[in-house]
C-alpha positions as CSV (number, residue, x, y, z in Angstrom):
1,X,127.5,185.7,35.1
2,X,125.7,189.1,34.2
3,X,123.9,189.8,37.4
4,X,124.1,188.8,41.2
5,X,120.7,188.8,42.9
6,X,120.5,188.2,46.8
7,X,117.5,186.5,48.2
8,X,116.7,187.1,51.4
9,X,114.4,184.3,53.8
10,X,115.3,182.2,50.9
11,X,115.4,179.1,52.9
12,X,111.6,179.7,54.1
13,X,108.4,178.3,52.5
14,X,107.9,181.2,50.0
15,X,111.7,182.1,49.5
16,X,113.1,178.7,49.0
17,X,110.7,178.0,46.1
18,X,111.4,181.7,44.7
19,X,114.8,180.8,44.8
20,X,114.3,177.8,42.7
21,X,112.6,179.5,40.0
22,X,115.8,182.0,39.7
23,X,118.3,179.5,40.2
24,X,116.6,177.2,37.4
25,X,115.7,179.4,35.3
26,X,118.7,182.0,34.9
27,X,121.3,180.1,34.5
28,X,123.5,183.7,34.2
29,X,122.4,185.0,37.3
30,X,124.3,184.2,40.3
31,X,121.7,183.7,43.4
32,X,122.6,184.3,46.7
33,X,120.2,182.6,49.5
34,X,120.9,185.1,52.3
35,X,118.7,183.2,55.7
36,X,119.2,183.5,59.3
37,X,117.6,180.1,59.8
38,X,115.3,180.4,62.8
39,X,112.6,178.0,63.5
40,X,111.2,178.2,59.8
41,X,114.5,178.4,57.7
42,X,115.3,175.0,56.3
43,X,117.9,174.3,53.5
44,X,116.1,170.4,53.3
45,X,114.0,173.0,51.4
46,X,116.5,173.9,48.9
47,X,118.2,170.3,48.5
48,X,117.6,169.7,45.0
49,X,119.9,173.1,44.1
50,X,122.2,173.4,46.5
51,X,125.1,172.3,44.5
52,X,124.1,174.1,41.1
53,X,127.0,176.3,40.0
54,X,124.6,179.5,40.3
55,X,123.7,179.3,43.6
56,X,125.4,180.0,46.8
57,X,124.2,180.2,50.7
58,X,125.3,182.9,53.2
59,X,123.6,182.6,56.7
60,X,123.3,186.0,58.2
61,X,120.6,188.2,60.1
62,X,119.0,190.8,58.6
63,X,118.8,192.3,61.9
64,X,122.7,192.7,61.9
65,X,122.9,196.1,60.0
66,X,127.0,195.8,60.0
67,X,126.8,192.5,58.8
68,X,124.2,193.0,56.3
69,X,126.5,196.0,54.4
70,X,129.5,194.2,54.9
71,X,127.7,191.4,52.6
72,X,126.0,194.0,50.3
73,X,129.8,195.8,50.0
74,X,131.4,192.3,48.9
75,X,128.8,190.8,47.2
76,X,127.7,194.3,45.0
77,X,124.4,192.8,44.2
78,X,122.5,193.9,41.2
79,X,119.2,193.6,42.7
80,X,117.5,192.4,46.5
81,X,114.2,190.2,46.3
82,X,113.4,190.5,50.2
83,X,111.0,187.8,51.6
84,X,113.2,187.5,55.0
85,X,110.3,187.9,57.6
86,X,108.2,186.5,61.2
87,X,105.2,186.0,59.6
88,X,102.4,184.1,61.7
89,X,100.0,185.7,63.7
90,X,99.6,184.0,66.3
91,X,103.2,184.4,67.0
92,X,102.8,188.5,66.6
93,X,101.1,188.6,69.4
94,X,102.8,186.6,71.8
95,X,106.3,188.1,70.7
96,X,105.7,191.7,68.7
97,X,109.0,193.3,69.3
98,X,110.3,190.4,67.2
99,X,107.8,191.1,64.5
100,X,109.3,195.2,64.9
101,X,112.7,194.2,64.6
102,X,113.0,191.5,62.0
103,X,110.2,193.2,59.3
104,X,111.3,196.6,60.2
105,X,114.4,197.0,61.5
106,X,115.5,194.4,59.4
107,X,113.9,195.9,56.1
108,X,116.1,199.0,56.9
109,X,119.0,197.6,57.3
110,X,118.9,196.2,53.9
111,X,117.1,199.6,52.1
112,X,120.3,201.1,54.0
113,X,122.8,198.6,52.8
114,X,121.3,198.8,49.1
115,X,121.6,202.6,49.0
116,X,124.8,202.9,50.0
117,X,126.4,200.4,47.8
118,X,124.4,201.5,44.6
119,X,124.5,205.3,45.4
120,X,127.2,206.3,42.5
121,X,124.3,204.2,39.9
122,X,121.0,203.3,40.3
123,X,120.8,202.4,36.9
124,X,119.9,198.5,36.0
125,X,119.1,198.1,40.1
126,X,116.3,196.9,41.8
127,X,115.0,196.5,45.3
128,X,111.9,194.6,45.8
129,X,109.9,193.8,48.8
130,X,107.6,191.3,49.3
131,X,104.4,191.6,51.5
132,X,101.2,190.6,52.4
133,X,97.1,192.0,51.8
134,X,96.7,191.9,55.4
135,X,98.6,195.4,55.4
136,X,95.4,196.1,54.0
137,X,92.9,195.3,57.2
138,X,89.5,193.7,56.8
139,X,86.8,193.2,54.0
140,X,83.2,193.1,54.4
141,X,81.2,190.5,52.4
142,X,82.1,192.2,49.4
143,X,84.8,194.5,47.7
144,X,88.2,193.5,46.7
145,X,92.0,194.7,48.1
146,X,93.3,197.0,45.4
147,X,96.6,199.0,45.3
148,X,95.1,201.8,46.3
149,X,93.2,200.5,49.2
150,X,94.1,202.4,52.8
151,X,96.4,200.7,54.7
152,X,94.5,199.6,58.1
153,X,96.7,196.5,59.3
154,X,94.7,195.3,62.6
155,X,97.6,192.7,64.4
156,X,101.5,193.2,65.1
157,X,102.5,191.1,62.4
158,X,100.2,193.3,59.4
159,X,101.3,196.8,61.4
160,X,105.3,195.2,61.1
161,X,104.5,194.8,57.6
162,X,102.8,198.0,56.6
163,X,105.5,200.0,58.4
164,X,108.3,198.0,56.0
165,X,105.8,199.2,53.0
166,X,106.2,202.5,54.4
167,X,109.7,202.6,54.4
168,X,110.4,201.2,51.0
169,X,108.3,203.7,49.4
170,X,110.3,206.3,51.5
171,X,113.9,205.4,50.2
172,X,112.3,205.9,46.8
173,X,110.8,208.8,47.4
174,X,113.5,210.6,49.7
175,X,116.3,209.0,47.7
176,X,115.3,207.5,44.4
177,X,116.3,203.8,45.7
178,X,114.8,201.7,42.4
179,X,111.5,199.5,43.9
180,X,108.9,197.5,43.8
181,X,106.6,196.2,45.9
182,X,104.4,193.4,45.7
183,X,101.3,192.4,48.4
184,X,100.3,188.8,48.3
185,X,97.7,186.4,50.0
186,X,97.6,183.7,51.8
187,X,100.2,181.1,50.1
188,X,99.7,177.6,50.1
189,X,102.1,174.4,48.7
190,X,105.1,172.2,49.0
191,X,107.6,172.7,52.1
192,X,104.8,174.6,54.1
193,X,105.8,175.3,57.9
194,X,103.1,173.1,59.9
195,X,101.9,175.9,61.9
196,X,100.0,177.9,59.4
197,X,96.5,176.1,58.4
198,X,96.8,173.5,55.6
199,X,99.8,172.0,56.4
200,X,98.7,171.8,59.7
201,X,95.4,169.8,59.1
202,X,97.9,167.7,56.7
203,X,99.8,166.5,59.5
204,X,96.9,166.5,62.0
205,X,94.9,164.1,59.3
206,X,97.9,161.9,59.0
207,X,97.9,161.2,63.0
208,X,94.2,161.4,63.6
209,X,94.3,164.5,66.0
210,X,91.9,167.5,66.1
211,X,91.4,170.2,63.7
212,X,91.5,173.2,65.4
213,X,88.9,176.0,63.5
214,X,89.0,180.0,65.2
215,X,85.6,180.9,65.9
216,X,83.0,179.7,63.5
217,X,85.4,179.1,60.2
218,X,83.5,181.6,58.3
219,X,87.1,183.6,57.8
220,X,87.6,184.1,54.4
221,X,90.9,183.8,52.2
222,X,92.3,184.3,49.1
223,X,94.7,181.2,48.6
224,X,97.9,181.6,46.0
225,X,99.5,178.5,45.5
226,X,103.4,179.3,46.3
227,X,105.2,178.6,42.8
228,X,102.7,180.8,40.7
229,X,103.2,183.2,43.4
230,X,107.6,182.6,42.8
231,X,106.6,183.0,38.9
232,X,104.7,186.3,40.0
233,X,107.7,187.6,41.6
234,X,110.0,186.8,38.6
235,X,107.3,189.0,36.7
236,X,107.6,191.9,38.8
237,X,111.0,191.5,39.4
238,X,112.2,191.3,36.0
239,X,108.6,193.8,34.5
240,X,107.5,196.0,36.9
241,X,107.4,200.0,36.6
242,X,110.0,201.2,39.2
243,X,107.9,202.9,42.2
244,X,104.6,200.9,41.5
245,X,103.3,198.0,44.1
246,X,101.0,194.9,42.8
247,X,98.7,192.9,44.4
248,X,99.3,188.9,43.6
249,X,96.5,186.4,44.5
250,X,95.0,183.3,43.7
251,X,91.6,184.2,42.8
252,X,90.5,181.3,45.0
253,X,88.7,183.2,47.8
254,X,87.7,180.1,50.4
255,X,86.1,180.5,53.8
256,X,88.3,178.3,56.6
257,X,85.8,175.9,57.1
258,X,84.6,174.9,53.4
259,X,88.5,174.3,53.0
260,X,89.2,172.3,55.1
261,X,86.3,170.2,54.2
262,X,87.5,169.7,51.3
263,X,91.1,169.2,52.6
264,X,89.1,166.3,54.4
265,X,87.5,165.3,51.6
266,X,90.8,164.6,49.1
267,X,92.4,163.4,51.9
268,X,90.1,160.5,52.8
269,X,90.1,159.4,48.7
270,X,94.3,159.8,48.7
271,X,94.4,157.9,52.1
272,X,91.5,155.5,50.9
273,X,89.6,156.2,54.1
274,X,85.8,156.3,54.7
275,X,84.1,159.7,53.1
276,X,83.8,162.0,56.2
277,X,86.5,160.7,58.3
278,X,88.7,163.0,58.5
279,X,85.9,165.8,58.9
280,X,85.1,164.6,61.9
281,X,88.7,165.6,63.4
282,X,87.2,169.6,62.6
283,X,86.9,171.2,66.0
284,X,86.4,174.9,67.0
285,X,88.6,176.7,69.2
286,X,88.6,180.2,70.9
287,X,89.2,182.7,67.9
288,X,92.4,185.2,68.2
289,X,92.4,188.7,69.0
290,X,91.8,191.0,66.0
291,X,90.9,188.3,63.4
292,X,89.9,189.5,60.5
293,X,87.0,188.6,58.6
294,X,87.9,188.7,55.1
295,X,90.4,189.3,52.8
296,X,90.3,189.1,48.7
297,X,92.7,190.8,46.2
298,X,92.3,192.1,43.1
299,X,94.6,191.1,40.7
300,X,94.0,192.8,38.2
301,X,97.0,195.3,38.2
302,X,99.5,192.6,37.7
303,X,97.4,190.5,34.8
304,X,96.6,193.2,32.5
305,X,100.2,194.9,32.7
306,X,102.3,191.7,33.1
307,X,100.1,189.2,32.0
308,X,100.2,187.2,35.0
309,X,97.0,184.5,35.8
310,X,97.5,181.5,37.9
311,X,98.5,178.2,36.8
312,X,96.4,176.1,38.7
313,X,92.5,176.6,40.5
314,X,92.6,175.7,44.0
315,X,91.6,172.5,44.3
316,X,94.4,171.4,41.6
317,X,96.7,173.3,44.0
318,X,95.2,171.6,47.1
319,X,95.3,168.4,45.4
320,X,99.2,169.2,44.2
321,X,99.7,170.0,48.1
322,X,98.8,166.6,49.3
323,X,100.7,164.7,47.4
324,X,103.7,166.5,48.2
325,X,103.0,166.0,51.7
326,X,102.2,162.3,51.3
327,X,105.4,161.7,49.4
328,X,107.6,163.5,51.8
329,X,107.0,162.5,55.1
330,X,110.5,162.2,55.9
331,X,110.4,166.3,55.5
332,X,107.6,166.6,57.7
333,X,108.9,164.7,60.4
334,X,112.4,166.4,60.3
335,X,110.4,169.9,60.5
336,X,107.9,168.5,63.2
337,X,110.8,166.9,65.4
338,X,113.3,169.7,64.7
339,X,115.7,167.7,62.7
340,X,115.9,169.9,60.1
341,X,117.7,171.8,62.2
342,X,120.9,169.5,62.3
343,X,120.3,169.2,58.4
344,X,121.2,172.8,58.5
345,X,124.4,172.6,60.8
346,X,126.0,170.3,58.6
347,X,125.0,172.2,55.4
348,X,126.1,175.7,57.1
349,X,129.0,173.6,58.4
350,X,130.2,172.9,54.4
């Protein structure tokens, strides 16, 4: 095989499907899945792979820095797509030294690891890191994320993630580590964790309980459905100018309450319920500390020198969503009840 790529948080939501795309599509790479498996890594994510001759899982903490190099000196990958993060947050601000050490720490360790094991030849390497537009802070009713936007990140989880930024333009700069960096929104799809929004009101639908709203819903979001954000990555990955970051979004900007209206709405006609049934389940809660208002990304970096446009609008996405959901309930209920994590044992155990 001409090149070994690790993946790290490849059993996660957006790491299991980028893992897919590289697994399926390169059949000369060899792709190595590198998870810790907390409460969001789940290899029921990756089932339909696990035994193609390309792929291989190692569990392992990024946190661990000797166990991380001892992995990196073995393995002598050719390039590090890193997606391994804590990402909600609402969980940043209850736990934010976990947030510090997993995104930062973490990100280290592996910038570390990848510079010492490439050091005699940068050539044909690549490091990239995947992270988020709310590095960027808040919009206003108008105006768009760019790459050059200040950073201004407003909760533990964004500030975690700017610092990693930081850092991975500092190993290029200090020590000409090969990178890229890429800054998505909000992702949306198959295998979502149920504690981030839509998957959420999915679940919430399906057993008739409340759907909890922060504030008055007005929070706006760009919404990138997950596999034409894995496509993006393969772009980037395979396209990008060493040293330059890219913004990746949907360009489906949505406040939280007019989505989930019309989660309601294609839920009722895929349930055949009664129009506005599920909308009545909408109910507002106290909002979180340091919410942001609005965030929107401009694309345009990314389309015009990699071509790169999403497959699908929103509502196609949404749509998509559902019916993943719907069909694999079994999933859902394993993730909900924790069973998911014996699924892992016994996979980790092989």
């Amino acid at each position: 095989m001409n090149k070994k790529i690790f993946i790290t948080g490849g059993a996660g939501f957006i790491g299991s499907h980028v893992v897919r795309e590289f697994v399926n599509k390169y059949s000369d790479y060899h792709i190595v899945n590198i998870d810790a498996l907390t409460y969001a890594g789940n290899l029921e994510n990756l089932k339909d792979i696990e035994r193609k001759p390309n792929y291989n899982f190692i569990k392992q903490d990024i946190r661990d820095a000797g166990g991380i190099l001892a992995l990196f000196k073995t393995h002598r990958p050719d390039g590090v797509i890193h997606l391994a993060a804590e990402s909600h947050v609402d969980r940043s601000i209850a736990t934010p030294t976990d947030f510090v050490m997993t995104n930062v720490v973490g990100t280290v360790n592996l910038l570390n690891a990848a510079r010492e094991t490439w050091k005699d030849n940068f050539e044909g390497k690549r490091f990239h890191h995947v992270s988020t537009d709310e590095v960027y802070g808040t919009l206003g009713e108008t105006g768009l994320f760019t790459e050059d936007t200040p950073y201004d990140p407003h909760s533990p989880y964004s500030a975690s993630k700017a610092s990693s930024d930081h850092f991975v333009r500092a190993y290029q700069d200090t020590y000409g580590l090969p990178v890229v960096i890429t800054n998505c929104s909000n992702n949306y799809g198959p295998n979502h964790f149920p504690e981030k929004l839509i998957p959420l009101c999915i679940l919430h639908i399906l057993n008739n309980k409340p759907l909890p709203i922060y504030g008055d819903g007005k929070y706006t979001r760009d919404w990138l459905f997950v596999v034409d954000h894995a496509r993006a990555i393969d772009l980037v990955f395979h396209q990008g100018k060493n040293g330059s970051s890219y913004n990746i979004g949907g360009f489906n900007e949505w406040k939280n309450i007019d989505l989930v209206k019309e989660l309601c709405k294609q839920m009722d006609e895929k349930l055949s319920r009664p129009s506005g049934t599920s909308e009545k389940l909408i109910t507002y809660v106290k909002d979180r500390p340091g919410h942001d208002l609005r965030y929107a990304i401009d694309a345009t970096r990314i389309n015009t020198e990699l071509g790169y446009t999403p497959s699908v609008t929103f509502e196609e996405g949404l749509s998509l969503t559902i019916d993943w959901f719907l069909k694999n309930r079994e999933w859902l209920e394993n993730v909900t009840s924790g069973n998911y994590q014996q699924y892992d044992a016994e996979q980790y155990g092989k």
